[in-house]
N, C-alpha and C positions, 0 to 999 in steps of 0.2 A: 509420478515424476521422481527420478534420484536425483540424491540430492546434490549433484554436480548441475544439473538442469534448473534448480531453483539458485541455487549460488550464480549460476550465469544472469538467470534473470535478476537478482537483486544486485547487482553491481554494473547494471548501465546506472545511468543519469536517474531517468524520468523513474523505475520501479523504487530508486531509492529515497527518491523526492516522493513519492506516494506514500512511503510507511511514515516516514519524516511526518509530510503532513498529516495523518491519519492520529498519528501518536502528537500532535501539535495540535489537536483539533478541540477548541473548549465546546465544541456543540457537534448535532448532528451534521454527518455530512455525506453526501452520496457521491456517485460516480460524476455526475455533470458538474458537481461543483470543485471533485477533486481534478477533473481535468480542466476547468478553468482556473486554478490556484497553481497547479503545474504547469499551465499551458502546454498542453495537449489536448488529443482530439479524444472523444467521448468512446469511439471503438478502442485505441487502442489503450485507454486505461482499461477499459471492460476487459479486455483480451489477460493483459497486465491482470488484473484480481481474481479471474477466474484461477490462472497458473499459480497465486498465491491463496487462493480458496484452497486448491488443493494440495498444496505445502503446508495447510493447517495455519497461517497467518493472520488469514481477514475472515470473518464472518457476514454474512447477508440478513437482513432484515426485514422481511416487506412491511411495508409500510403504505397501504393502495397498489400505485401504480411503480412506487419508487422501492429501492433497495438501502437501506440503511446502511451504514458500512459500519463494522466496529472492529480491533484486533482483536485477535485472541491475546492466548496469554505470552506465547510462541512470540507474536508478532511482534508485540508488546515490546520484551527484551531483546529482539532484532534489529527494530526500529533504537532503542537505546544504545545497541552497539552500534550502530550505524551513525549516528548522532557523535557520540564518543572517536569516533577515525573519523568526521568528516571537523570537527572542532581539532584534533590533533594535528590536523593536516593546512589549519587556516594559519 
Protein backbone atom coordinates (compact mmCIF):
# COMPACT_ATOMS: atom_id res chain seq x y z
CA UNK A 1 0.00 0.00 0.00
CA UNK A 2 1.65 3.72 -0.72
CA UNK A 3 1.44 5.78 1.49
CA UNK A 4 -1.46 8.04 0.03
CA UNK A 5 -3.62 4.71 0.58
CA UNK A 6 -2.75 4.50 4.25
CA UNK A 7 -3.12 8.27 4.77
CA UNK A 8 -6.83 7.86 3.25
CA UNK A 9 -7.50 5.06 5.53
CA UNK A 10 -6.27 6.83 8.68
CA UNK A 11 -8.24 10.00 8.31
CA UNK A 12 -11.83 8.59 8.20
CA UNK A 13 -13.56 8.51 11.82
CA UNK A 14 -13.49 4.91 12.81
CA UNK A 15 -9.39 3.97 11.48
CA UNK A 16 -8.65 6.94 13.68
CA UNK A 17 -10.64 6.17 16.74
CA UNK A 18 -8.94 2.49 16.50
CA UNK A 19 -5.09 3.70 16.87
CA UNK A 20 -6.66 6.27 19.49
CA UNK A 21 -8.10 3.46 21.28
CA UNK A 22 -5.35 0.96 20.77
CA UNK A 23 -2.76 3.72 22.05
CA UNK A 24 -5.46 4.33 25.15
CA UNK A 25 -5.59 0.86 25.94
CA UNK A 26 -4.32 0.05 29.73
CA UNK A 27 -4.72 -3.74 28.93
CA UNK A 28 -5.02 -6.36 26.38
CA UNK A 29 -7.29 -5.80 23.59
CA UNK A 30 -8.42 -7.56 20.58
CA UNK A 31 -10.50 -6.83 17.36
CA UNK A 32 -14.14 -7.65 19.17
CA UNK A 33 -13.50 -5.49 21.84
CA UNK A 34 -11.83 -2.66 19.66
CA UNK A 35 -15.09 -2.71 17.65
CA UNK A 36 -17.28 -2.52 20.40
CA UNK A 37 -15.28 0.61 22.07
CA UNK A 38 -15.62 2.10 18.67
CA UNK A 39 -18.86 0.93 17.71
CA UNK A 40 -18.34 -0.94 14.78
CA UNK A 41 -18.81 -4.00 13.18
CA UNK A 42 -16.03 -6.77 13.93
CA UNK A 43 -15.31 -7.16 9.87
CA UNK A 44 -14.92 -3.95 9.18
CA UNK A 45 -12.31 -3.13 12.03
CA UNK A 46 -10.63 -6.65 10.87
CA UNK A 47 -10.62 -5.18 7.32
CA UNK A 48 -9.40 -1.67 8.96
CA UNK A 49 -6.04 -3.66 10.86
CA UNK A 50 -5.20 -5.76 8.16
CA UNK A 51 -4.58 -2.35 5.82
CA UNK A 52 -2.71 -0.98 8.94
CA UNK A 53 -0.81 -4.49 9.65
CA UNK A 54 0.52 -3.62 6.36
CA UNK A 55 1.53 0.04 6.84
CA UNK A 56 3.58 -1.46 9.64
CA UNK A 57 1.19 0.02 12.45
CA UNK A 58 -0.46 -2.80 14.44
CA UNK A 59 1.01 -6.08 15.23
CA UNK A 60 -1.02 -9.49 15.73
CA UNK A 61 -0.65 -11.83 18.52
CA UNK A 62 -2.14 -15.17 18.82
CA UNK A 63 -3.26 -15.80 21.68
CA UNK A 64 -5.54 -19.60 21.02
CA UNK A 65 -8.16 -18.62 19.09
CA UNK A 66 -7.90 -14.73 19.41
CA UNK A 67 -5.46 -12.11 18.08
CA UNK A 68 -3.82 -9.63 20.50
CA UNK A 69 -3.48 -6.43 18.97
CA UNK A 70 -0.44 -4.21 20.00
CA UNK A 71 1.23 -1.00 17.96
CA UNK A 72 4.16 -0.98 16.66
CA UNK A 73 6.39 1.76 17.21
CA UNK A 74 5.18 3.50 13.74
CA UNK A 75 1.75 3.20 15.15
CA UNK A 76 2.70 4.33 18.32
CA UNK A 77 3.66 8.03 17.19
CA UNK A 78 0.80 8.05 14.74
CA UNK A 79 -1.66 7.50 17.05
CA UNK A 80 0.09 10.46 19.10
CA UNK A 81 -0.10 12.74 16.34
CA UNK A 82 -3.44 11.96 15.65
CA UNK A 83 -4.28 12.59 19.40
CA UNK A 84 -2.25 15.90 19.20
CA UNK A 85 -4.80 17.52 15.81
CA UNK A 86 -7.81 15.93 17.31
CA UNK A 87 -7.30 17.81 20.95
CA UNK A 88 -6.15 20.95 18.67
CA UNK A 89 -9.10 21.02 16.94
CA UNK A 90 -11.68 20.52 20.20
Amino acid sequence: MDNNGIFNVLFRTKPAKMLIELRNSKSEIYASSLAKAIDCTYSHVVKILQEMHQAGLVNFEKHGRLKLLTLTKKGAEVADHLIQVRNLLQ
